[in-house]
C-alpha positions as CSV (number, residue, x, y, z in Angstrom):
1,X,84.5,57.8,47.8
2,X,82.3,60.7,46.9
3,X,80.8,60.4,50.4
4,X,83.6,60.5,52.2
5,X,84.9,63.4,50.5
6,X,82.0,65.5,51.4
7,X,82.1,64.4,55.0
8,X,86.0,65.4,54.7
9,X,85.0,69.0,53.7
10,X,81.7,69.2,56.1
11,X,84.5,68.0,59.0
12,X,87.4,70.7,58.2
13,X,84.6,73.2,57.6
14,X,82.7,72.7,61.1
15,X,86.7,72.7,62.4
16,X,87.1,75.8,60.4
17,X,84.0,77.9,61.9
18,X,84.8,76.0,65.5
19,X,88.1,77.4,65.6
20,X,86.8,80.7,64.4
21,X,83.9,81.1,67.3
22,X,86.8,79.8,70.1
23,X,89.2,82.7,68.8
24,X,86.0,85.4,68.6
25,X,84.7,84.5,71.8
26,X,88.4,84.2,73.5
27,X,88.9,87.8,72.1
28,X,85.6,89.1,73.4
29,X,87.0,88.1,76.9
30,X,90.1,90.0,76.5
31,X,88.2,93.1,75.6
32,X,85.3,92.8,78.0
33,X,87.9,92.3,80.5
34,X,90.3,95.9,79.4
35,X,86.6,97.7,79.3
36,X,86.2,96.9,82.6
37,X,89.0,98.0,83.6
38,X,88.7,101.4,81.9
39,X,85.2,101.2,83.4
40,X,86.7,101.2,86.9
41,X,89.4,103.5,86.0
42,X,86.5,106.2,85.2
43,X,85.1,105.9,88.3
44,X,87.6,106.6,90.2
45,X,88.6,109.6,88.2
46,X,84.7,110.7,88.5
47,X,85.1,110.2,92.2
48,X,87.7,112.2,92.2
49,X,86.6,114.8,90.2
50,X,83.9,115.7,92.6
51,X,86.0,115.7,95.6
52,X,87.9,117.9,94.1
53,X,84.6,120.0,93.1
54,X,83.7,119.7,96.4
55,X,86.8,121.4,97.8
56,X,86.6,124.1,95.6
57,X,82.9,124.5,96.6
58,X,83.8,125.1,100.5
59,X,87.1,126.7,99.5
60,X,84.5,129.5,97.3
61,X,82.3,130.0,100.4
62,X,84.8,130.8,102.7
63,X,86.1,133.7,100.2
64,X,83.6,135.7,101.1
65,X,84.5,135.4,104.6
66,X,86.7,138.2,106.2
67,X,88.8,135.6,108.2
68,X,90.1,133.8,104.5
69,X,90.4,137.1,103.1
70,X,92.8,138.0,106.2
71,X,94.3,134.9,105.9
72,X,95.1,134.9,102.1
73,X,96.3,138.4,102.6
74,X,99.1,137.1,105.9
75,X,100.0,134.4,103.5
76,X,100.2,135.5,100.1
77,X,101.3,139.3,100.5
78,X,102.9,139.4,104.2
79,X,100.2,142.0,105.4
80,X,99.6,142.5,109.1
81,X,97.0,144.6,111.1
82,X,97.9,147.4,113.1
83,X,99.6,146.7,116.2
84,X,101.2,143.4,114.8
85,X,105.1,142.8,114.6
86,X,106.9,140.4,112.0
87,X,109.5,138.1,113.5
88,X,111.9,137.3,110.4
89,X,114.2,134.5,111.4
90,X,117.3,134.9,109.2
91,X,119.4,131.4,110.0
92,X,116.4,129.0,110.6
93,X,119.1,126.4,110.6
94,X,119.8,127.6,114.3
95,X,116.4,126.6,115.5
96,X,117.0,122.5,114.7
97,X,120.4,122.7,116.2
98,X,119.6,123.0,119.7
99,X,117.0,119.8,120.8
100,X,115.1,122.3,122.6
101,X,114.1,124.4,120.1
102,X,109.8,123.4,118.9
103,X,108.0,124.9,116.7
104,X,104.6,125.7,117.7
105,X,101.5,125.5,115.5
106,X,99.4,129.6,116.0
107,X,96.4,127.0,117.1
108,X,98.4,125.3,119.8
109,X,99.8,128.8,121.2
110,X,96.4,130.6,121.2
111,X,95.0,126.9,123.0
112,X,98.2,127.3,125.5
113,X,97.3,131.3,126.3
114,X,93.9,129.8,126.7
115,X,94.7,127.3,129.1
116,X,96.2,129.9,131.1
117,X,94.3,132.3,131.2
C-alpha cells in the first residue's frame, strides 16, 4: 500500500511539472510569435524612417538652388519676376462646366511651345 501511494504522488507530480512545461512552452510561442511581429513592425517603420530621411536629404540640396528658391517663393508668397502677369480665376467652377475646358500642367505647355517652335 505504501508503494502505491508513493507511485500515486510521483505520477500526479510528473503530471503536475508536465502540465506546467506544456503551458510554459505554449506561452513562449505566443510571445515569440507577438515579438516577431513587433520585430517586423520596426522594420518597416525603420524603412521608412530613412525614406523619409532621404527625402529631406534631396529636398535640403535643392534649397540651395536658385530654381527651389524661385519656386518656394511662386508658391508660398505669390511672387513673380518682372515682366510676369498673374491670371486670378475668380469662378473656377466655370472651367469644369464646359467639356472643353483642360487644365494644362506648366511642363506640358512649355513641352507644347517647344514642339512648335
Amino acid at each position: 500500500m505504501r508503494k502505491r501511494v508513493r507511485l500515486l504522488y510521483v505520477l500526479v507530480a510528473a503530471f503536475v511539472i508536465a502540465a506546467g512545461g506544456m503551458m510554459t512552452i505554449n506561452r513562449l510561442d505566443q510571445d515569440i510569435v507577438a515579438l516577431q511581429d513587433t520585430s517586423r513592425q520596426v522594420r518597416m517603420r525603420q524603412l521608412e524612417v530613412e525614406s523619409e530621411n532621404s527625402d529631406m536629404k534631396q529636398e535640403i540640396a535643392q534649397k540651395d538652388k536658385d530654381s527651389y528658391i524661385m519656386e518656394m517663393a511662386r508658391r508660398y508668397y505669390g511672387y513673380l519676376l518682372p515682366g510676369e502677369i498673374r491670371f486670378v480665376v475668380v469662378n473656377p467652377e466655370s472651367l469644369y462646366d464646359q467639356p472643353e475646358a483642360e487644365v494644362v500642367d506648366d511642363a506640358v505647355m512649355q513641352q507644347a511651345q517647344e514642339d512648335a517652335a
